[in-house]
BALUMZA-802245 format. One record per residue (C-alpha): residue number from 0; residue in one letter; x, y, z. Coordinates in steps of 0.001 Angstrom, whole numbers, always signed. Each point is the difference from the previous one (the first is absolute). Layout:
<rs>
     k   r        px        py        pz
   NUM   a         X         Y         Z
...
</rs>
This chain:
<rs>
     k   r        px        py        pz
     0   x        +0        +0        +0
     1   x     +3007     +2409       +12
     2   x      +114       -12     -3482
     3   x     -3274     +2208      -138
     4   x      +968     +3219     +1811
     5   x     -2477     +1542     -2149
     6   x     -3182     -2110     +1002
     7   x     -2633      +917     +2190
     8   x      -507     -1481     +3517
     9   x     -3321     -1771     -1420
    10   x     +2221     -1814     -2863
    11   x     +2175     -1263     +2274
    12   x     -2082      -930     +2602
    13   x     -1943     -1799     -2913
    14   x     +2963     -1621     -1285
    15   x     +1574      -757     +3009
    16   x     -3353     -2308     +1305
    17   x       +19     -1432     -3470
    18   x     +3325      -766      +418
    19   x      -522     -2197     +3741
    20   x     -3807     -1247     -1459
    21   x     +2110     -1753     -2997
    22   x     +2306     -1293     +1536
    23   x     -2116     -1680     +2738
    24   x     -1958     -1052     -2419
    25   x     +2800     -1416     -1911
    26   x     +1134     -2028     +3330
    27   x     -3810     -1196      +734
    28   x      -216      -872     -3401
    29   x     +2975     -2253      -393
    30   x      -897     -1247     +3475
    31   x     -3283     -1205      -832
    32   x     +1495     -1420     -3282
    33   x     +2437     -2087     +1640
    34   x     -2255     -1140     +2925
    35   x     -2637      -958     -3089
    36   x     +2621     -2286     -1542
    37   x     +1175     -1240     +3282
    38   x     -3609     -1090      +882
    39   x      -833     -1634     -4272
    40   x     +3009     -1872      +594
    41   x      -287     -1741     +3202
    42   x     -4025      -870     -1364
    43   x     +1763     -1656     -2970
    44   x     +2746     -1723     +2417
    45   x     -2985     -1305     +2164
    46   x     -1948     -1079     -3118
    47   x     +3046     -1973     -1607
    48   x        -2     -3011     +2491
    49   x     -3195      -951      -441
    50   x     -1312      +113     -3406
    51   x     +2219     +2090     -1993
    52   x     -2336     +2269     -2986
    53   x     +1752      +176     -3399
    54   x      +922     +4190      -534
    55   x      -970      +886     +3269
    56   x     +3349     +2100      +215
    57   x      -359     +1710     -3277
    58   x     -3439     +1245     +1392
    59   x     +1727     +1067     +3371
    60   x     +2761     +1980     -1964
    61   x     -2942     +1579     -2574
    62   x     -1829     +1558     +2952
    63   x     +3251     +1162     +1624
    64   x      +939     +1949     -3435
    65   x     -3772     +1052      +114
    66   x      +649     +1524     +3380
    67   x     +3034     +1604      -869
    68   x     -1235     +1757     -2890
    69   x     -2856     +1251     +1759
    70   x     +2109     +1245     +3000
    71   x     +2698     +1419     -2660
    72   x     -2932     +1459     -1792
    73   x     -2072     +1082     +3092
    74   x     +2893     +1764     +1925
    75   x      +504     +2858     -2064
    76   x     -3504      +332      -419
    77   x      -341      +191     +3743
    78   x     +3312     +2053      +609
    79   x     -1484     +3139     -2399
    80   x     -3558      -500     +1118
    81   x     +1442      +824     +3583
    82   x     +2471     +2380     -1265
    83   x     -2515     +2211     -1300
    84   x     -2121      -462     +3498
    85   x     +3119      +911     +1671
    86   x      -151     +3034     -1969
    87   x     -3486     +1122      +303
    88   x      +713      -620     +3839
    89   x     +3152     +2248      -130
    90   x     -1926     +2742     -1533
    91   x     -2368      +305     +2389
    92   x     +2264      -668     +3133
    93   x     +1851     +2646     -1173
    94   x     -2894     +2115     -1286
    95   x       +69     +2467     +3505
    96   x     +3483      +428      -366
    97   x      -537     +1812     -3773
    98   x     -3024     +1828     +1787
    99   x     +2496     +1495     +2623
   100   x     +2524     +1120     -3154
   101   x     -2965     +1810     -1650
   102   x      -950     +1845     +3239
   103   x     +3722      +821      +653
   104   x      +170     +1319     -3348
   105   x     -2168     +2759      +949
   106   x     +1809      +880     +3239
   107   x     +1790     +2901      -943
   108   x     +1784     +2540     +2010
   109   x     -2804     +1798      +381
   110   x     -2080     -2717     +1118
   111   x     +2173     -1466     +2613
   112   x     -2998      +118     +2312
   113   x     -1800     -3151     -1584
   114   x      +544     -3078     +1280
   115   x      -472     -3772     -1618
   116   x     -3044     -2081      +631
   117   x      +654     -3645      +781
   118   x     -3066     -2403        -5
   119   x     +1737     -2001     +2514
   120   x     +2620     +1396     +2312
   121   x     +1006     -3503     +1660
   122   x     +1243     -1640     -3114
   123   x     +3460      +510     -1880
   124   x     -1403     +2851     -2339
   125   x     -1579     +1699     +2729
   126   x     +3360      +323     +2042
   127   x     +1462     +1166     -3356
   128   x     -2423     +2228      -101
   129   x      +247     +1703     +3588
   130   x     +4101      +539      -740
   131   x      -975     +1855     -3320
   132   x     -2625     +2041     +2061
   133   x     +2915      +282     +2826
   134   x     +2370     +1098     -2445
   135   x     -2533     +2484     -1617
   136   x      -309     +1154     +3767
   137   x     +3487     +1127      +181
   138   x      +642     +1482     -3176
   139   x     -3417     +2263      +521
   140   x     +1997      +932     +3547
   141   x     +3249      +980     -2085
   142   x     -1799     +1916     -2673
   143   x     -1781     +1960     +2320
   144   x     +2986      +369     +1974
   145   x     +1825     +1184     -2765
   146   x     -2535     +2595     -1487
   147   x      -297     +1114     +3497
   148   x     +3773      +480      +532
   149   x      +414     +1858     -3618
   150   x     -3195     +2372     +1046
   151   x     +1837      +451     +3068
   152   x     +3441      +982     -1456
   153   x     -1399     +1808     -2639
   154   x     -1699     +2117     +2503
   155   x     +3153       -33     +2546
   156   x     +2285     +1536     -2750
   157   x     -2061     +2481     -1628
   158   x      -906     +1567     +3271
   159   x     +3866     +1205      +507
   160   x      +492      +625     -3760
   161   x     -3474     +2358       -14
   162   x     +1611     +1736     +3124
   163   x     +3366      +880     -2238
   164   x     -1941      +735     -3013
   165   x     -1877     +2487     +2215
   166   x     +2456     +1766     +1639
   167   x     +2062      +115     -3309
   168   x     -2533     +1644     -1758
   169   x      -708     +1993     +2994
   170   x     +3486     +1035       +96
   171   x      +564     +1029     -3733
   172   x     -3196     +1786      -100
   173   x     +1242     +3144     +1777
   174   x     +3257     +1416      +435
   175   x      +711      -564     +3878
   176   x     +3047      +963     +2097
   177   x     +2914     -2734      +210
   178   x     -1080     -1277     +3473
   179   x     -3113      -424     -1269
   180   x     +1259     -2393     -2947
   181   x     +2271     -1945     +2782
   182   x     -2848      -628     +1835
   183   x     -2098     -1007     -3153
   184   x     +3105     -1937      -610
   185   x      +159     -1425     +3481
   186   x     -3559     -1522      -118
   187   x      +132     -1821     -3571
   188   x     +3313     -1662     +1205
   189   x     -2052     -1159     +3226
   190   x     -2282     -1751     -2656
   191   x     +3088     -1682     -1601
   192   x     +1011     -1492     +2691
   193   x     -3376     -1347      +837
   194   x      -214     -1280     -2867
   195   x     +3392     -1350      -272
   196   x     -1244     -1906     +3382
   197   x     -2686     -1501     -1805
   198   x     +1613     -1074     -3040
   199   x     +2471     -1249     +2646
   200   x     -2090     -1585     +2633
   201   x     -1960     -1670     -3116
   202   x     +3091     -1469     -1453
   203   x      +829     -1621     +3070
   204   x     -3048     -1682      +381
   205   x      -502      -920     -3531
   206   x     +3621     -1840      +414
   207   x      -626     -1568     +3433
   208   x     -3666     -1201     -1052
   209   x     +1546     -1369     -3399
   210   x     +2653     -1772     +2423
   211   x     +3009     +1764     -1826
   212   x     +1120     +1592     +3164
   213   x     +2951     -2349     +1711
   214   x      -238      -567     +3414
   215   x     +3127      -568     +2464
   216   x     -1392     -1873     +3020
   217   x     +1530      +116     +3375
   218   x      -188      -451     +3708
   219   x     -2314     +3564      +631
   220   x      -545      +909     +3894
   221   x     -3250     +1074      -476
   222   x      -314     +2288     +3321
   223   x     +3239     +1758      -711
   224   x      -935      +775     -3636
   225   x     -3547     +1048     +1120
   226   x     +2045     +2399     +2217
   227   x     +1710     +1593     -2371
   228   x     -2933      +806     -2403
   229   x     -1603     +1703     +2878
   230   x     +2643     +1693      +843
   231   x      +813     +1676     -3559
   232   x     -3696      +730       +37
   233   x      +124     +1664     +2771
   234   x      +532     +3457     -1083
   235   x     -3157      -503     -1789
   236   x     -2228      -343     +2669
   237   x     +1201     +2784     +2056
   238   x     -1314     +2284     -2486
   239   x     -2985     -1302      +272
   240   x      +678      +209     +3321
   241   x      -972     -3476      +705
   242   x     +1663     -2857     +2377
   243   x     +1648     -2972     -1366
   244   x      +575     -2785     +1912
   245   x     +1576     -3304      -648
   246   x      +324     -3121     +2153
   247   x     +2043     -2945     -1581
   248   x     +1411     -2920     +1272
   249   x     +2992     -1216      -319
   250   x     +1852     -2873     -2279
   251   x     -3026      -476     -2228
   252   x     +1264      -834     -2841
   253   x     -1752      -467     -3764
   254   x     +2199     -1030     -3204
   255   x     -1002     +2944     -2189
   256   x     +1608     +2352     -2429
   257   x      +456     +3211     +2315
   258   x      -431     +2693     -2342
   259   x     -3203     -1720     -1330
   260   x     -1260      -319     +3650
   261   x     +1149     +3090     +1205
   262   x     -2056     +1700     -2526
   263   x     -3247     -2141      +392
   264   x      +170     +1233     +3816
   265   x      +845     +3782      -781
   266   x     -2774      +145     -1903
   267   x     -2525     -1532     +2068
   268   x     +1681     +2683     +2586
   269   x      +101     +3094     -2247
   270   x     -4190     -1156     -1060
   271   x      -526      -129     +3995
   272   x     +1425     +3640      +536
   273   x     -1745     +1603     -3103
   274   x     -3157     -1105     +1092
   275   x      +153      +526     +3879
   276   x     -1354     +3753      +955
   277   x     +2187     +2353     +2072
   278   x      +973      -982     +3634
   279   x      -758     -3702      -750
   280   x     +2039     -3210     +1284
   281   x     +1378     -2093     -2855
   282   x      +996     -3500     +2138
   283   x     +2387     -2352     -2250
   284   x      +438     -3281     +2020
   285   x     +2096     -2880     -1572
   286   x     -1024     -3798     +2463
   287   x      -164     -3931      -725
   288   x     -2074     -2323      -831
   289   x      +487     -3240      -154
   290   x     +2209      -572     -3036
   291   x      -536     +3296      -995
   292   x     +1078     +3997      +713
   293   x     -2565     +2750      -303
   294   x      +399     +3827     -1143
   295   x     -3210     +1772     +1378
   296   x      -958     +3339      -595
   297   x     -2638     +1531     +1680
   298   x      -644     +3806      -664
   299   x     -2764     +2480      +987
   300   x     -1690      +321     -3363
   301   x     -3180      +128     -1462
   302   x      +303     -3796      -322
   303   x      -843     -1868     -3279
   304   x     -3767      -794      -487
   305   x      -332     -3913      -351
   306   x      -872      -316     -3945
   307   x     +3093     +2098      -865
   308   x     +3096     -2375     +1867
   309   x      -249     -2359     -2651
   310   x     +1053     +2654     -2631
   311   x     +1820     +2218     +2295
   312   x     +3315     -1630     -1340
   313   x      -647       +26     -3729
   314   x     +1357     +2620     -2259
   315   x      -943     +3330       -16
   316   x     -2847      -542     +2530
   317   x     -1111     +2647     +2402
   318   x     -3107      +343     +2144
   319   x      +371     +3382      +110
   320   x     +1141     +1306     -3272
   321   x      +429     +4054     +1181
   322   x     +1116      -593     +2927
   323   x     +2818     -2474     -1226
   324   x     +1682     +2783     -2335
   325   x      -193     +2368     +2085
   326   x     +2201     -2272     +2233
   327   x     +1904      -969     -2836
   328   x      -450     -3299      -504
   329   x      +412     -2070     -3145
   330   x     -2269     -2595      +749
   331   x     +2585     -2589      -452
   332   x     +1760      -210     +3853
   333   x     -1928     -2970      +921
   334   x      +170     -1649     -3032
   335   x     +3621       +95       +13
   336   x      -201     -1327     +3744
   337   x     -2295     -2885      -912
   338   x     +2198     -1055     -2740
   339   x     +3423      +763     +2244
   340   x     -1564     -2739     +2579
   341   x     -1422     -2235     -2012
   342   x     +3279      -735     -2219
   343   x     +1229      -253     +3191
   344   x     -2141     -2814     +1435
   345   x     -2044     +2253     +1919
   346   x     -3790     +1283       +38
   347   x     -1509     +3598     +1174
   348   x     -3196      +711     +1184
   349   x     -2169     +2962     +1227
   350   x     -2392      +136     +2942
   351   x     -1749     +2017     +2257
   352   x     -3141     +2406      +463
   353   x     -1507     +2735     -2459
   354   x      +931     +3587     +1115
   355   x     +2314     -2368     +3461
   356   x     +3014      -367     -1701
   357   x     +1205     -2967     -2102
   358   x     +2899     -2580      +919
   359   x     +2015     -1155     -2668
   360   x     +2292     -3598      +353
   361   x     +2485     -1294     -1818
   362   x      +992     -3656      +728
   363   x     +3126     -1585      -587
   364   x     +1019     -3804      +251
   365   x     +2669       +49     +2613
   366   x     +3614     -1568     -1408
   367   x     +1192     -2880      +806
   368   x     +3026      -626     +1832
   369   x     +2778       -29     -1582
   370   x     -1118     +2191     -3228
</rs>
């Protein structure tokens, strides 16, 4: 059957059962031949003792050829008879199968929504069926994740460029004093580097979701790192003139890359001091258990409503779209900290009570010894 790469599953189905029926056949044939002439032949040995009939043999031996002709004649007859039953069968075993490739067919990426019917989802084509519908699932999540994150970066960049194309044409509309053009100057080169933190901050987590970024695992104590991002974001809570506090344990150790963890828990951090008002107490606690080190962050925010923490660490997404660029956020800090923890074995979560505060966790697998 390798020699037909070109035939369809019902031809070779077909041929394949032809294939087995004739050659049982074959074997039941010649084995009913042979036990026929086994059986003529001890009747004539029994008859010969007694009273011996003159061309008994020849009659035995005319009936055996009579046999064999009609099983010679009758096999083939048989063999296509059931070959093109086995066909007929084939077609409409497989008959549901060319019913799901016609209703695929009009699946398009704008129809990612529909879904295949199976008339029974316990059999074989039924489970086919649910991984199509499974796969259709996912791609419908990645297209709309995609048009969403193109709406969203679309809308990201043009905001800074409209700003530059404003004051530009603000600028050269009148002729204004030279402090006046440094200053112009001074805010367009504010929106460069925003956007140059974008383009940045997107690159990075186009590369680390694409799994192009390299990561150099090591012995990481997790306390004494945690310490250190407070501490260089320090300075920005006492602007806000809020207290940061951090209580970490010692010799908890996680095999991470450090620059990759370091910036999944300065973000989580920097979202926590953002977000908290004036005054408020931003606690950073690093514990174990079990197996496993936490990073908690719990901050005096306005906490994150229940049916947004399942999006709060995709791309671009804010619950509060004014109030986020006014802060200057980019949308992407927790992204980037979901996707620094994960490639590192990790998870983060987000809890806590609408307009109380959220507490954000980041868990770790604790190393072994040794590593």
């Amino acid at each position: 059957m390798s020699g037909w790469p070109g035939a369809s599953i019902r031809v070779r189905l077909t041929a394949w059962y032809t294939a087995v029926f004739a050659l049982m056949l074959i074997v039941y044939a010649a084995a009913t031949f042979l036990a026929v002439r086994h059986e003529f032949r001890e009747q004539l040995e029994d008859q010969r003792p007694d009273a011996p009939e003159a061309g008994a043999e020849e009659r035995v031996e005319q009936q055996l050829r009579e046999i064999a002709v009609v099983l010679v004649l009758g096999v083939p007859l048989i063999v296509l008879l059931a070959g093109a039953g086995g066909y007929v069968l084939a077609r409409r075993a497989l008959a549901p199968i060319n019913q799901l490739g016609i209703e695929a067919r009009r699946i398009t990426a704008d129809r990612l929504h529909q879904r295949l019917a199976a008339a029974n989802a316990k059999d074989e084509i039924g489970r086919l069926t649910a991984v199509i519908n499974d796969t259709l699932a996912r791609l419908e999540a990645s297209f709309d994740q995609l048009r969403r994150f193109t709406a969203d970066a679309s809308h990201e960049l043009r905001t800074p460029l409209s700003v530059i194309r404003g004051i530009g044409e603000m600028t050269l509309r009148d002729t204004r004093t030279p402090a006046e053009y440094k200053d112009a100057m001074g805010s367009m080169l504010e929106e460069v580097d925003r956007l140059t933190r974008l383009v940045d901050t997107l690159l990075q987590l186009s590369r680390g979701e694409a799994g192009t970024v390299p990561l150099s695992r090591e012995a990481v104590d997790l306390g004494q790192l945690t310490r250190d991002v407070v501490a260089s974001l320090g300075i920005l809570a006492e602007e806000r003139q809020q207290r940061l506090t951090i209580d970490a344990g010692d010799r908890l150790c996680v095999s991470a890359d450090r620059l990759v963890l370091r910036d999944a828990i300065a973000n989580v951090v920097d979202n926590a001091i953002k977000y908290s008002p004036t005054g408020s107490t931003i606690a950073v606690r690093v514990d174990r258990n079990g197996d496993r080190a936490t990073v908690s962050v719990t901050d005096e925010g306005p906490g994150i409503p229940p049916e947004h923490r399942e999006r709060i660490f995709d791309r671009f997404y804010r619950i509060d779209e004014g109030r986020s660029r006014e802060l200057g956020g980019t949308g992407l800090g927790l992204a980037i900290a979901r996707w620094a923890v994960e490639s590192n074995g990790g998870r983060i979560s987000v809890d806590g009570t609408t307009g109380r505060g959220s507490v954000f966790r980041v868990v770790l697998p604790l190393a072994r010894s040794g590593t």
